[in-house]
PDB file of N, CA, C, O and CB in Angstrom:
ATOM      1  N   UNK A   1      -1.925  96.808  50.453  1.00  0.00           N
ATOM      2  CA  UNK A   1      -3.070  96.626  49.606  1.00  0.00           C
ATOM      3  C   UNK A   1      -2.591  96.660  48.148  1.00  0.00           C
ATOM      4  O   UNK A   1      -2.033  97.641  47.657  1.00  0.00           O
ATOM      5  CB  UNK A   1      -4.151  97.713  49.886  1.00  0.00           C
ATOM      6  N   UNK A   2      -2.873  95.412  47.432  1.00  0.00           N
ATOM      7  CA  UNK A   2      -2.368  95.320  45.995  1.00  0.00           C
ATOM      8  C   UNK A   2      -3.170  96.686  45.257  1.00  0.00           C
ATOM      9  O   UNK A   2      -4.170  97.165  45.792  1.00  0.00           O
ATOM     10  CB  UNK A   2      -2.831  93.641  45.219  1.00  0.00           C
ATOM     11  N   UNK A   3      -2.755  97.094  44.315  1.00  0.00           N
ATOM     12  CA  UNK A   3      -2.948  98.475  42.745  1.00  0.00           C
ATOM     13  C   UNK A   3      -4.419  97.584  42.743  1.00  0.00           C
ATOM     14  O   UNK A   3      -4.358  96.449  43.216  1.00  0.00           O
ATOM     15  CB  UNK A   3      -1.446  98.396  40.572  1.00  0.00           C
ATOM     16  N   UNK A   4      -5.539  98.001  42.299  1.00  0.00           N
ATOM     17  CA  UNK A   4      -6.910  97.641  41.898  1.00  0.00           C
ATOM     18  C   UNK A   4      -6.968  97.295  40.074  1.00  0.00           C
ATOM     19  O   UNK A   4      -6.806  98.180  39.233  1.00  0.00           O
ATOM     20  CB  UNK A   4      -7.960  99.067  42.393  1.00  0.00           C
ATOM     21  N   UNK A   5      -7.153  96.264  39.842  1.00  0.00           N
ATOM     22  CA  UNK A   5      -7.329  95.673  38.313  1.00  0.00           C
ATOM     23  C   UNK A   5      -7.767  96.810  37.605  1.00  0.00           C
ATOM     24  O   UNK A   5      -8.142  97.894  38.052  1.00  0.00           O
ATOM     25  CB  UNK A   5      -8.449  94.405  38.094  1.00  0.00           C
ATOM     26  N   UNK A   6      -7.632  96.273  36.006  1.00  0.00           N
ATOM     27  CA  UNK A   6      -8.654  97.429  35.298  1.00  0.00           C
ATOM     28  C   UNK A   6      -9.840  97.581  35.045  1.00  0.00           C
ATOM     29  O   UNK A   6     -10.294  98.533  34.410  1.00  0.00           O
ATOM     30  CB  UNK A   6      -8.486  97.663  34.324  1.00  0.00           C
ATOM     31  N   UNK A   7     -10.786  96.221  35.738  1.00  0.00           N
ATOM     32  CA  UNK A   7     -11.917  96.414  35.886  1.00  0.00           C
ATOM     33  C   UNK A   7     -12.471  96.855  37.170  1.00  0.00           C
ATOM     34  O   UNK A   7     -13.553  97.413  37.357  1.00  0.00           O
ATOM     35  CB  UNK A   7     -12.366  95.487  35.505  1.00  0.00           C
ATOM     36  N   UNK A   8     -11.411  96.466  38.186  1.00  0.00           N
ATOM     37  CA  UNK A   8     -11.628  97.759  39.455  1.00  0.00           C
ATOM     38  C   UNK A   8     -11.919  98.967  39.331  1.00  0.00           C
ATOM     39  O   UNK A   8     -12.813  99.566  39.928  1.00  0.00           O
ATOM     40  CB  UNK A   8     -10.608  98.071  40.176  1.00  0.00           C
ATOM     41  N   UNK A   9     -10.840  99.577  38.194  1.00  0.00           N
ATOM     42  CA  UNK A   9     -10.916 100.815  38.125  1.00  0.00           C
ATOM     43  C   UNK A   9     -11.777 101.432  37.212  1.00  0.00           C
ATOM     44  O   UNK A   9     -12.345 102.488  37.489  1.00  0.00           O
ATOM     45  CB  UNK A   9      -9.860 101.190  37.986  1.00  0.00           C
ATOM     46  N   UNK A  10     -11.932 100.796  36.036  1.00  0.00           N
ATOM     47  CA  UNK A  10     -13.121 101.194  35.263  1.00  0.00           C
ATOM     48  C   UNK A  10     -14.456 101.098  36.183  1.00  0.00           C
ATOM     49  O   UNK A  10     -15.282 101.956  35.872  1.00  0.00           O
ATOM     50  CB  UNK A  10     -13.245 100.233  33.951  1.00  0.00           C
ATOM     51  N   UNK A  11     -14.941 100.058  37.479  1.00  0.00           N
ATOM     52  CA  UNK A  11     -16.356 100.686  37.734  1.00  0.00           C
ATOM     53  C   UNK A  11     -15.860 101.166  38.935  1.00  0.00           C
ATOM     54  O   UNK A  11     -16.546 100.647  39.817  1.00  0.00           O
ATOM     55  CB  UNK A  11     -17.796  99.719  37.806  1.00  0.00           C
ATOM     56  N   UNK A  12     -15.161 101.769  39.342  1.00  0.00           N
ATOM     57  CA  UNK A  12     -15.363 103.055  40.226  1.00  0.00           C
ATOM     58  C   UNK A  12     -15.001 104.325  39.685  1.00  0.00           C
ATOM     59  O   UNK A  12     -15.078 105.370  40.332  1.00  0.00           O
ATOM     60  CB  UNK A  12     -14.613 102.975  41.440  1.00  0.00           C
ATOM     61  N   UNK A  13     -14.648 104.254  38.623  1.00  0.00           N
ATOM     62  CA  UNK A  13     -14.901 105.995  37.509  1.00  0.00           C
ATOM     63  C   UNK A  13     -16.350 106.053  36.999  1.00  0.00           C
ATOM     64  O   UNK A  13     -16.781 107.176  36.737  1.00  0.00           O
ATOM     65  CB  UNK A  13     -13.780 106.087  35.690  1.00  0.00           C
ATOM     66  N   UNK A  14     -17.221 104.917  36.808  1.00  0.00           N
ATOM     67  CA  UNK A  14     -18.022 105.139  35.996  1.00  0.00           C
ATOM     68  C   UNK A  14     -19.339 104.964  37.329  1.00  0.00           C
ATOM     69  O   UNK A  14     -20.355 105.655  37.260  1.00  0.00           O
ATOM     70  CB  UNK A  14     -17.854 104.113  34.562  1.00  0.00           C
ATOM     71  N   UNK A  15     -19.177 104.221  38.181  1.00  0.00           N
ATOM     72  CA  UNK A  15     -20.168 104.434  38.828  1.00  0.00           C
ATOM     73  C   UNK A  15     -20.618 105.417  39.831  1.00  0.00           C
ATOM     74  O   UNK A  15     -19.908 105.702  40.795  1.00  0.00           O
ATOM     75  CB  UNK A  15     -20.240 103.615  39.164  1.00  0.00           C
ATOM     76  N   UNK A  16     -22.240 106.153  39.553  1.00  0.00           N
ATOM     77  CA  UNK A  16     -22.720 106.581  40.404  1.00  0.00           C
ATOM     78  C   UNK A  16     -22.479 108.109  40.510  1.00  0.00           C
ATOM     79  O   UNK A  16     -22.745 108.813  41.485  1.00  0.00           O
ATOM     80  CB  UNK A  16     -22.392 105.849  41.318  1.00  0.00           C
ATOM     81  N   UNK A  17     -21.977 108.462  39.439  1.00  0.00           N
ATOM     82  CA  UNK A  17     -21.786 110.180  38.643  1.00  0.00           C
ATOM     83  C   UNK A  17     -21.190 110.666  40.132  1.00  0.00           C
ATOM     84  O   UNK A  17     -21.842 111.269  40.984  1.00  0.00           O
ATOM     85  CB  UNK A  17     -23.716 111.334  37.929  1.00  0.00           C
ATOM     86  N   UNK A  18     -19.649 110.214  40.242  1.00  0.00           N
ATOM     87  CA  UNK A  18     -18.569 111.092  41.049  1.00  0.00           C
ATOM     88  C   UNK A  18     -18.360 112.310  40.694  1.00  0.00           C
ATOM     89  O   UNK A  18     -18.475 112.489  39.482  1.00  0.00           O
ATOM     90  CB  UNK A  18     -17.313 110.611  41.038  1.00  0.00           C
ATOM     91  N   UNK A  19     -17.978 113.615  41.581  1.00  0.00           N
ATOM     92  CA  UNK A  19     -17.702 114.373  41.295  1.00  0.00           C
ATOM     93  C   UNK A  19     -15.609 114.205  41.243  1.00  0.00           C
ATOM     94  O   UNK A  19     -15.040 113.233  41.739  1.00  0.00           O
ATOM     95  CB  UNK A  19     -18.627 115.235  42.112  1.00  0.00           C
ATOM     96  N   UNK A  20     -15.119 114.962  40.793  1.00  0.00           N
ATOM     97  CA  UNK A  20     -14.202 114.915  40.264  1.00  0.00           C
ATOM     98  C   UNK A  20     -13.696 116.571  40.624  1.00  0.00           C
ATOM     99  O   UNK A  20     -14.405 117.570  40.498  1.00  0.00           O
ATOM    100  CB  UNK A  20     -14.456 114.342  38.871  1.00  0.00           C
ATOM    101  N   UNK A  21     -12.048 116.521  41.174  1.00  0.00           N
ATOM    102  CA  UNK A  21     -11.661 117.718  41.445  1.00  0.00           C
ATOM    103  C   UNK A  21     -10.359 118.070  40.596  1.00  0.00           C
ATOM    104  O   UNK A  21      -9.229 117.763  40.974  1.00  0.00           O
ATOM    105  CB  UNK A  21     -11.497 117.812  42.887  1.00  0.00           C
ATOM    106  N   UNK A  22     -10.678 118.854  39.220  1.00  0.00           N
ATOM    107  CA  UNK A  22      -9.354 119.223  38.560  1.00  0.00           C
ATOM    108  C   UNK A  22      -8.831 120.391  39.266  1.00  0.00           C
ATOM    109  O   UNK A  22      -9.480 121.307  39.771  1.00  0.00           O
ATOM    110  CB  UNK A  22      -9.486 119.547  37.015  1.00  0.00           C
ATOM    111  N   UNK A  23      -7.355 120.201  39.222  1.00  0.00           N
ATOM    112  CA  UNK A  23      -6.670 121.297  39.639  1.00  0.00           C
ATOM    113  C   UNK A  23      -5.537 121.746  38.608  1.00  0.00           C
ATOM    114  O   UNK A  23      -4.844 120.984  37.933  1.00  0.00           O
ATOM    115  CB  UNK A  23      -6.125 120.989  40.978  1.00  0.00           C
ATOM    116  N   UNK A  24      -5.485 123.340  38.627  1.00  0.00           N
ATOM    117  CA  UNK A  24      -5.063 123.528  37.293  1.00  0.00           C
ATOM    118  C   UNK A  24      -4.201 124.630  38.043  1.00  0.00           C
ATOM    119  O   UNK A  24      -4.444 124.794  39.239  1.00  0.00           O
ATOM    120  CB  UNK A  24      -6.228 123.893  35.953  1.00  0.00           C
ATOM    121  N   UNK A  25      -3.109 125.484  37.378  1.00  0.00           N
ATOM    122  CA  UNK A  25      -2.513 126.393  37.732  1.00  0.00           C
ATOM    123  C   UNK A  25      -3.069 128.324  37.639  1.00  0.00           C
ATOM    124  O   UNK A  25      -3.666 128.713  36.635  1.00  0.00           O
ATOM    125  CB  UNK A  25      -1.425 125.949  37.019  1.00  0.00           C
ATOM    126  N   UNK A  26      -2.911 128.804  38.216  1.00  0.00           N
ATOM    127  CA  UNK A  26      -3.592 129.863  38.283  1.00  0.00           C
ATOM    128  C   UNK A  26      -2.275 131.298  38.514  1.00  0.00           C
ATOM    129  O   UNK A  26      -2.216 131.782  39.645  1.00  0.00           O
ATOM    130  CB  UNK A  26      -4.779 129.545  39.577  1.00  0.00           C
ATOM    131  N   UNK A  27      -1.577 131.714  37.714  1.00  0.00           N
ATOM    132  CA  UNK A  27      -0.325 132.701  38.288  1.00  0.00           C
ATOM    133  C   UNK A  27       0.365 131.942  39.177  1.00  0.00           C
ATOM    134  O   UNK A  27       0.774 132.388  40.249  1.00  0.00           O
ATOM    135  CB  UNK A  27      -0.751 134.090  39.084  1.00  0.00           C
ATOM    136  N   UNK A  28       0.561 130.558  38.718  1.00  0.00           N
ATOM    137  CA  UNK A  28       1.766 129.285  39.069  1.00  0.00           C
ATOM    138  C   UNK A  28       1.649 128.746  40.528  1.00  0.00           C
ATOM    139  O   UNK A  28       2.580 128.317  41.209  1.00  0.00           O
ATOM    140  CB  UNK A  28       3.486 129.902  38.945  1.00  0.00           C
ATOM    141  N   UNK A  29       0.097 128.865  40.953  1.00  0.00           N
ATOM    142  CA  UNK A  29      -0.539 128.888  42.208  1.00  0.00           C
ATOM    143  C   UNK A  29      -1.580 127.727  42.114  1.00  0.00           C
ATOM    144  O   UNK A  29      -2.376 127.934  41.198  1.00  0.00           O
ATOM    145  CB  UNK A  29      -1.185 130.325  42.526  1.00  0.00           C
ATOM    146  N   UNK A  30      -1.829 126.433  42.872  1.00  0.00           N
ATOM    147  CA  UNK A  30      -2.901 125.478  42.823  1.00  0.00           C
ATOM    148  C   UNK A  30      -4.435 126.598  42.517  1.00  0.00           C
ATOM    149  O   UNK A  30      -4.742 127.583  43.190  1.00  0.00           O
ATOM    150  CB  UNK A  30      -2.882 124.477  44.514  1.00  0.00           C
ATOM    151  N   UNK A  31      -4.989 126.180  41.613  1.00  0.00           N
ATOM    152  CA  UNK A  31      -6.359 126.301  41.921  1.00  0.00           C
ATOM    153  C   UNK A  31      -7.566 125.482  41.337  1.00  0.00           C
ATOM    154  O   UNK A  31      -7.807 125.415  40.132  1.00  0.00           O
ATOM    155  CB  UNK A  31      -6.589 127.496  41.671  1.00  0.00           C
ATOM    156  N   UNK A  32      -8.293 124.871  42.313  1.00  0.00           N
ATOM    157  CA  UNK A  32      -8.985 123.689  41.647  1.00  0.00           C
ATOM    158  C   UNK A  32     -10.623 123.299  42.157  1.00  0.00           C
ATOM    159  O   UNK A  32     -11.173 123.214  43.255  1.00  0.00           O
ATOM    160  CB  UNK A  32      -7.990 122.388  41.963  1.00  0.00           C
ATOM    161  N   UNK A  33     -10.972 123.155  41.022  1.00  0.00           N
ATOM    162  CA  UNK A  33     -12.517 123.182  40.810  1.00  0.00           C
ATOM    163  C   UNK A  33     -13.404 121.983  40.612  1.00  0.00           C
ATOM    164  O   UNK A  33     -13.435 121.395  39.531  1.00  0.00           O
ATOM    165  CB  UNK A  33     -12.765 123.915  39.704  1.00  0.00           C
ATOM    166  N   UNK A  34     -14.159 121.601  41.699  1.00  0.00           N
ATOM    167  CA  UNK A  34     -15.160 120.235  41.213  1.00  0.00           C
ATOM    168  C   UNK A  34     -15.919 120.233  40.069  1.00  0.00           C
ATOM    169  O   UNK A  34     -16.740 121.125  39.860  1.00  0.00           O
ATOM    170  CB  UNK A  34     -16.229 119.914  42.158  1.00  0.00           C
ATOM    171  N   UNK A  35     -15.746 119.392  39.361  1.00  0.00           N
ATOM    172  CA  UNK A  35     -16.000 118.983  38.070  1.00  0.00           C
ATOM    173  C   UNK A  35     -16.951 117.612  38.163  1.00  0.00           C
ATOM    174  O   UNK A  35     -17.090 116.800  39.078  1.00  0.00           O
ATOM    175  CB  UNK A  35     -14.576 118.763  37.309  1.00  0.00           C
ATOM    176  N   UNK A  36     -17.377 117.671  37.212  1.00  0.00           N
ATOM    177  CA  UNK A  36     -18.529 116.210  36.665  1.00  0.00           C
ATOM    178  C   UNK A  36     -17.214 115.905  35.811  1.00  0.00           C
ATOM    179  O   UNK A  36     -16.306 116.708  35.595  1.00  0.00           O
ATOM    180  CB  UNK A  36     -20.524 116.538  35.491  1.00  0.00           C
ATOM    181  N   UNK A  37     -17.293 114.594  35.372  1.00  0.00           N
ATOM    182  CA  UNK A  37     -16.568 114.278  34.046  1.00  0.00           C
ATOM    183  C   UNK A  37     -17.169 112.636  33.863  1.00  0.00           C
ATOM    184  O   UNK A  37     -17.612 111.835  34.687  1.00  0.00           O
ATOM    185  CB  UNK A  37     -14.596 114.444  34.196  1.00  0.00           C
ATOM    186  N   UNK A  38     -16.903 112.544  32.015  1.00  0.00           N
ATOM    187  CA  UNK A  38     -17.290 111.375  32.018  1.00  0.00           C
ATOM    188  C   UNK A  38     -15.717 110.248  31.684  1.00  0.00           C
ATOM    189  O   UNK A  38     -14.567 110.563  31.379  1.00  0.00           O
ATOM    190  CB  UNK A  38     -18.589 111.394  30.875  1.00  0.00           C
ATOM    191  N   UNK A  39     -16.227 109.187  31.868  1.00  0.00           N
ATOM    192  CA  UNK A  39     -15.306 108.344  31.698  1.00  0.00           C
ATOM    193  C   UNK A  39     -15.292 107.309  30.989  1.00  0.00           C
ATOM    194  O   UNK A  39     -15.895 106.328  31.426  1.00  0.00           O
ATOM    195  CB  UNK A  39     -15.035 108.045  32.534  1.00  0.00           C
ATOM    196  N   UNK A  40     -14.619 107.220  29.715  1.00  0.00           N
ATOM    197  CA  UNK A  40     -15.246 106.011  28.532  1.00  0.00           C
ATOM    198  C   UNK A  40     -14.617 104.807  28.903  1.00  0.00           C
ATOM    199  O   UNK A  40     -15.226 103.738  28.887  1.00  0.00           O
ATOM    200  CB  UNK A  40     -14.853 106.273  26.777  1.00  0.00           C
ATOM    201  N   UNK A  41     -13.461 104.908  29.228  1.00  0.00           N
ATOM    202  CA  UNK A  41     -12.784 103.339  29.742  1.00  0.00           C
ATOM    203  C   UNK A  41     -10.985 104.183  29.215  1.00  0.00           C
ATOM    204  O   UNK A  41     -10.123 103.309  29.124  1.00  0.00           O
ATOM    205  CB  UNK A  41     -13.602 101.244  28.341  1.00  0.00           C
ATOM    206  N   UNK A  42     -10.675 105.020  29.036  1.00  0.00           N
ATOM    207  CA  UNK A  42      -9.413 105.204  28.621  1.00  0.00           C
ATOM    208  C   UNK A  42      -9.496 106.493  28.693  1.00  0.00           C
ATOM    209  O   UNK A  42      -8.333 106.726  29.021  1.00  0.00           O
ATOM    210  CB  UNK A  42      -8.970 104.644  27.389  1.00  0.00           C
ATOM    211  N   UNK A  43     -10.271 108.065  28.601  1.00  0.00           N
ATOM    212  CA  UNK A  43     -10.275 109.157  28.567  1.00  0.00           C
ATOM    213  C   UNK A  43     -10.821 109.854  29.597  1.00  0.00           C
ATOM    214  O   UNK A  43     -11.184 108.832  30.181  1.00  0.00           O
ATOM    215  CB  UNK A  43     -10.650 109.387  27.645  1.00  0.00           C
ATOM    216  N   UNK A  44     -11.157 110.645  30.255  1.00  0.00           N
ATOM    217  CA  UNK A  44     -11.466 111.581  30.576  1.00  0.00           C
ATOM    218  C   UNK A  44     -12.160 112.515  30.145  1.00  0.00           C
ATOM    219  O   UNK A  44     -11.344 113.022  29.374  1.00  0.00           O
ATOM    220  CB  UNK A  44     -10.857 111.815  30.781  1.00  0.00           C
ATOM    221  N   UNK A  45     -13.402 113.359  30.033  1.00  0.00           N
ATOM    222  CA  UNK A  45     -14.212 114.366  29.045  1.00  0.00           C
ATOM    223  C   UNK A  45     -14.538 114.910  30.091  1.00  0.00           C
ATOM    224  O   UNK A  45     -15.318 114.330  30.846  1.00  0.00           O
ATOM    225  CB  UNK A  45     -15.424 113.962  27.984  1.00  0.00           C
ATOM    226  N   UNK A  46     -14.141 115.881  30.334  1.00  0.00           N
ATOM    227  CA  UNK A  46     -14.731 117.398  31.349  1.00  0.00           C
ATOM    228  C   UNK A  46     -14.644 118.459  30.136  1.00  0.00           C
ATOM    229  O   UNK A  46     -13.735 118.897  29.430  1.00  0.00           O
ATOM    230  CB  UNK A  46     -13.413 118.052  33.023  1.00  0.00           C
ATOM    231  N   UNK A  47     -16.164 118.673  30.250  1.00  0.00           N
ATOM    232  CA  UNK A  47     -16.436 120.180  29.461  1.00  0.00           C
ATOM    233  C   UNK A  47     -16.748 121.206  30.132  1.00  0.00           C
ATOM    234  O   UNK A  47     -17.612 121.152  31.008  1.00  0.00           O
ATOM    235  CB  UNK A  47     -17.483 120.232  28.538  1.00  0.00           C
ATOM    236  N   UNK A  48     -15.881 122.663  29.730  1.00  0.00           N
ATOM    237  CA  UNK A  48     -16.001 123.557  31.072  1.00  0.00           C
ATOM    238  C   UNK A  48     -16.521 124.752  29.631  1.00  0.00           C
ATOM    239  O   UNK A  48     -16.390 124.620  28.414  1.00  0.00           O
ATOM    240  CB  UNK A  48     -14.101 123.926  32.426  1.00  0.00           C
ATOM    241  N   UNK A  49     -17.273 126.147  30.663  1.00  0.00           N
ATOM    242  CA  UNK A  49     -17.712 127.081  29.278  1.00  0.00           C
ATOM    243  C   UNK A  49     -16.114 127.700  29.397  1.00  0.00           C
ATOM    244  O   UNK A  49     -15.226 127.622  30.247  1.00  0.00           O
ATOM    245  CB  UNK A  49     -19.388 128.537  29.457  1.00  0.00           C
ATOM    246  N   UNK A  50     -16.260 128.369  28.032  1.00  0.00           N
ATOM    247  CA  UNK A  50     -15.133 129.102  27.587  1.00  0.00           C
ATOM    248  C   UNK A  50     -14.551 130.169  28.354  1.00  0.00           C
ATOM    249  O   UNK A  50     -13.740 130.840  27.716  1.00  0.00           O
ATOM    250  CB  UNK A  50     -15.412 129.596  26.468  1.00  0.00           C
ATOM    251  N   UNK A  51     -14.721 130.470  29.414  1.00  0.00           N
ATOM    252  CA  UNK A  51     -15.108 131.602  30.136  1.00  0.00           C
ATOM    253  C   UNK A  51     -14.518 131.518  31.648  1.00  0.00           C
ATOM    254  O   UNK A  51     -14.068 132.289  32.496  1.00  0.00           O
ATOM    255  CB  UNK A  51     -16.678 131.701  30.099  1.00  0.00           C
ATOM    256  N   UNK A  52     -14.857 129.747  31.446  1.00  0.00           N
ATOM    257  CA  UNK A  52     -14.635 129.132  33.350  1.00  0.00           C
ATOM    258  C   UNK A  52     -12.804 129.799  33.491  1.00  0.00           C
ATOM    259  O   UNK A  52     -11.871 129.870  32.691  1.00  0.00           O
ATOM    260  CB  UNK A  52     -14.708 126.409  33.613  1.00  0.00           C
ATOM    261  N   UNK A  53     -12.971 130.140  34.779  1.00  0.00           N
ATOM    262  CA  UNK A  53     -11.408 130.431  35.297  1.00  0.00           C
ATOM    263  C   UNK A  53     -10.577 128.985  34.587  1.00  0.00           C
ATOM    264  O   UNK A  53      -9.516 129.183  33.995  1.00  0.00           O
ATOM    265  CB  UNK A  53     -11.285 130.480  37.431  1.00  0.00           C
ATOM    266  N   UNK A  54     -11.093 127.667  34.688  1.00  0.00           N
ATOM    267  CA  UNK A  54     -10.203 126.526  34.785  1.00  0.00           C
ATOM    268  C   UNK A  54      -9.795 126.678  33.596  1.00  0.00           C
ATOM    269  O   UNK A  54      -8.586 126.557  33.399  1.00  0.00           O
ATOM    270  CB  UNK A  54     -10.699 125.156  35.132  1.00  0.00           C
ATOM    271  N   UNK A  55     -10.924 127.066  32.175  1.00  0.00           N
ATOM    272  CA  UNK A  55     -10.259 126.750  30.975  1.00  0.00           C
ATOM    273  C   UNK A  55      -9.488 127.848  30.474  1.00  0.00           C
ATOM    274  O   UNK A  55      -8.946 127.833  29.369  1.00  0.00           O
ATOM    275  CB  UNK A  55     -11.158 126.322  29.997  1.00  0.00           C
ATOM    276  N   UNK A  56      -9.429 128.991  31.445  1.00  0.00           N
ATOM    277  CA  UNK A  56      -8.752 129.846  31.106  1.00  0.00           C
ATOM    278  C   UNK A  56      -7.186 128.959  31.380  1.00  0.00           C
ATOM    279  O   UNK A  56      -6.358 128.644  30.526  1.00  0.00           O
ATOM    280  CB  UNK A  56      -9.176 131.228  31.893  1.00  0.00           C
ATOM    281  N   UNK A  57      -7.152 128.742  32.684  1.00  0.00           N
ATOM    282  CA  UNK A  57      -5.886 128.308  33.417  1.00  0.00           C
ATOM    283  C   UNK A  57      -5.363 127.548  32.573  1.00  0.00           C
ATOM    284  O   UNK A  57      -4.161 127.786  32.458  1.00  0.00           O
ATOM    285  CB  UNK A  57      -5.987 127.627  34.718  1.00  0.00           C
ATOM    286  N   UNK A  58      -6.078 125.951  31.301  1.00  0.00           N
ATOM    287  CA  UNK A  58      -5.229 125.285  30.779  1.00  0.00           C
ATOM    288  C   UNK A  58      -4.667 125.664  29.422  1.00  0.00           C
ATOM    289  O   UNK A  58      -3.678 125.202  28.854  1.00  0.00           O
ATOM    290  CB  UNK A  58      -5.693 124.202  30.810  1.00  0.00           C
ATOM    291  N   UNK A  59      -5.730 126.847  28.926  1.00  0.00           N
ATOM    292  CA  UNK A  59      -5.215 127.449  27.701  1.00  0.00           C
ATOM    293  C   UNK A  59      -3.981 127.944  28.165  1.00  0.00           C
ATOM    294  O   UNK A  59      -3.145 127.796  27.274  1.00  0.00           O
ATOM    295  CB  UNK A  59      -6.107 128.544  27.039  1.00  0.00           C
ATOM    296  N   UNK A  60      -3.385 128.594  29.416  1.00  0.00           N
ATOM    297  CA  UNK A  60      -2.120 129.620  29.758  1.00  0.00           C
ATOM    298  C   UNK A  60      -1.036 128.506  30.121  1.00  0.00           C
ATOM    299  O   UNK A  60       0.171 128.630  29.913  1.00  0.00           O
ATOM    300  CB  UNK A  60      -2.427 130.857  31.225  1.00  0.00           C
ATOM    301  N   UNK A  61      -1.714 127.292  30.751  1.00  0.00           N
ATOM    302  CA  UNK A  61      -0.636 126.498  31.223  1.00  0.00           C
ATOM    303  C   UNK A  61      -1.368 124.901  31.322  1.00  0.00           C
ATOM    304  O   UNK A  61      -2.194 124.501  32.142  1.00  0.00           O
ATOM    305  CB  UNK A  61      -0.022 127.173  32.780  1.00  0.00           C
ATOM    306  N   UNK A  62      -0.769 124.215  30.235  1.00  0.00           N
ATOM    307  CA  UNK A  62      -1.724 122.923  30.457  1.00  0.00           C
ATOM    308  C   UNK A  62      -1.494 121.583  31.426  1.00  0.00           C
ATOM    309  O   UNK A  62      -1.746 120.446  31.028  1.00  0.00           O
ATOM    310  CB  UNK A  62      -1.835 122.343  29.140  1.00  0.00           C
ATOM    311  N   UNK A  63      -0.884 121.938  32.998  1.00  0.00           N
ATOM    312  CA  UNK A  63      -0.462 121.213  33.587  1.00  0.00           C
ATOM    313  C   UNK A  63      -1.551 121.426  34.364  1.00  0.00           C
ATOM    314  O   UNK A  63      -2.078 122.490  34.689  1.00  0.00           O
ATOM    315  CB  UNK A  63       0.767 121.251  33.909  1.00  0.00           C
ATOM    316  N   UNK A  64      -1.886 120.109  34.675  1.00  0.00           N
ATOM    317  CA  UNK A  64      -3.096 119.971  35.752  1.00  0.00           C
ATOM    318  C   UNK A  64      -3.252 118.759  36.415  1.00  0.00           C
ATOM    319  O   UNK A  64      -2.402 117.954  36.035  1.00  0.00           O
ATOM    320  CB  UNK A  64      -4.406 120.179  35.163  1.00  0.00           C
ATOM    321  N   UNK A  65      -4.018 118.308  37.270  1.00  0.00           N
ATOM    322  CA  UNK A  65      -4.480 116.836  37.774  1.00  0.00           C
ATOM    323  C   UNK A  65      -5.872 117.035  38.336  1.00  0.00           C
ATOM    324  O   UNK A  65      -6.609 117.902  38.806  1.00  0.00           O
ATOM    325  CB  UNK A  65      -3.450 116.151  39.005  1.00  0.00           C
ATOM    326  N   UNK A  66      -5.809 115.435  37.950  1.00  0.00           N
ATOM    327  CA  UNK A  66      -7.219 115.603  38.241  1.00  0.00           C
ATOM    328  C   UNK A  66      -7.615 114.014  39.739  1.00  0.00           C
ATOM    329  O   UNK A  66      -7.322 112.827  39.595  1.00  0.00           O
ATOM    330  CB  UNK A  66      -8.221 115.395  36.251  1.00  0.00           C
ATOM    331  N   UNK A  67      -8.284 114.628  40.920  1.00  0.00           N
ATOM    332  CA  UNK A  67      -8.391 113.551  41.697  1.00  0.00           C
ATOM    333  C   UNK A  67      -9.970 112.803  41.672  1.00  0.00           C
ATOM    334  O   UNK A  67     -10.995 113.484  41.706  1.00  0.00           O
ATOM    335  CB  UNK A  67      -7.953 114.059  43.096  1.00  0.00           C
ATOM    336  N   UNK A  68      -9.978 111.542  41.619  1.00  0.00           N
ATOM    337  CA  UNK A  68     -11.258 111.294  42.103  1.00  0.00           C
ATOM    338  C   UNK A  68     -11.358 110.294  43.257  1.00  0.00           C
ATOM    339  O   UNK A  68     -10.540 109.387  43.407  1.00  0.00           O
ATOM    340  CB  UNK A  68     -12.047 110.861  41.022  1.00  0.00           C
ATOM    341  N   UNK A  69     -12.537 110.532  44.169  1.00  0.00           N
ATOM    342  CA  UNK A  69     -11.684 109.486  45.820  1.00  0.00           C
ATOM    343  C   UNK A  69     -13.730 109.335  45.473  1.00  0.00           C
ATOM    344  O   UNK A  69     -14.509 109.790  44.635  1.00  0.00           O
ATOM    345  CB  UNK A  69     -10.450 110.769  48.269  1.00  0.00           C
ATOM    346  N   UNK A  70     -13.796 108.696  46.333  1.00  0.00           N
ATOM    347  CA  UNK A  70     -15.206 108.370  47.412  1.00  0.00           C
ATOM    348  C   UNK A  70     -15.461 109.279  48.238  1.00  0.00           C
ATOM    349  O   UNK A  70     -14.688 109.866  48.995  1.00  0.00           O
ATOM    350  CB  UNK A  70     -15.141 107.175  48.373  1.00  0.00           C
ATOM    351  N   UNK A  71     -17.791 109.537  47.934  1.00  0.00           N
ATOM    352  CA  UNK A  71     -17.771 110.654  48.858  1.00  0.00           C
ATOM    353  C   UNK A  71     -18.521 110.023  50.497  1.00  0.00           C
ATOM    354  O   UNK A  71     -18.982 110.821  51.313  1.00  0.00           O
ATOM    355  CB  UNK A  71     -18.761 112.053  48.016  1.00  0.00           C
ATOM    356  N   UNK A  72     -18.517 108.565  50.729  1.00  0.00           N
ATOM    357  CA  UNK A  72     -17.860 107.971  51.920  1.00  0.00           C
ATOM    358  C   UNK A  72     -16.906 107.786  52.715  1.00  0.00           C
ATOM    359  O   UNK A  72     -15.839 107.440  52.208  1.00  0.00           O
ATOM    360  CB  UNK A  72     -17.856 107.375  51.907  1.00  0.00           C
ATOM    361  N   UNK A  73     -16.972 107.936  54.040  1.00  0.00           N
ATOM    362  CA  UNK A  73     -16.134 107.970  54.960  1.00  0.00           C
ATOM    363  C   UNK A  73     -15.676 106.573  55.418  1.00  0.00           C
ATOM    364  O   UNK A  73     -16.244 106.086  56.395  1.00  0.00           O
ATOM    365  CB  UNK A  73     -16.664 108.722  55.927  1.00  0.00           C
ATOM    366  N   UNK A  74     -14.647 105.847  54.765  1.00  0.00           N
ATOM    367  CA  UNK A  74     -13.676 104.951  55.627  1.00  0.00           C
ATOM    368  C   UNK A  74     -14.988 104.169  56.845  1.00  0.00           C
ATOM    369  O   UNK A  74     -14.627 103.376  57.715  1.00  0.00           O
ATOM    370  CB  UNK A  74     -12.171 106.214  56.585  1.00  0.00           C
TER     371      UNK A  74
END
């Protein structure tokens, strides 16, 4: 299966308010949290409160990923 264009990929970030799973490090351990985020065509914007475990995790260590799939089954 050919890589999906960039207009492939721009409307399946933007359509239909996906949830989104960042995973961030936690005492050098996966730990990762569903997130909303928006998507302008080049960025990423997840706003978490000051407080959330996650934004603790990227202030200590800013390595993370972030997945987004379909919440349909194949």
């Amino acid at each position: 299966m050919p890589p999906p264009t960039n207009d492939e990929t721009n409307a399946f970030l933007t359509e239909g308010g996906r949830i989104g799973k960042l995973g961030t490090l936690r005492d050098g351990w996966p730990y990762v949290n569903p997130i909303w985020y928006e998507w302008d065509g080049s960025t990423f914007w997840i706003i978490g409160k000051p407080l959330a475990q996650f934004v603790k995790n990227l202030k200590a260590d800013e390595r993370a990923f972030l997945v987004v799939d379909k919440d349909d089954f194949p």
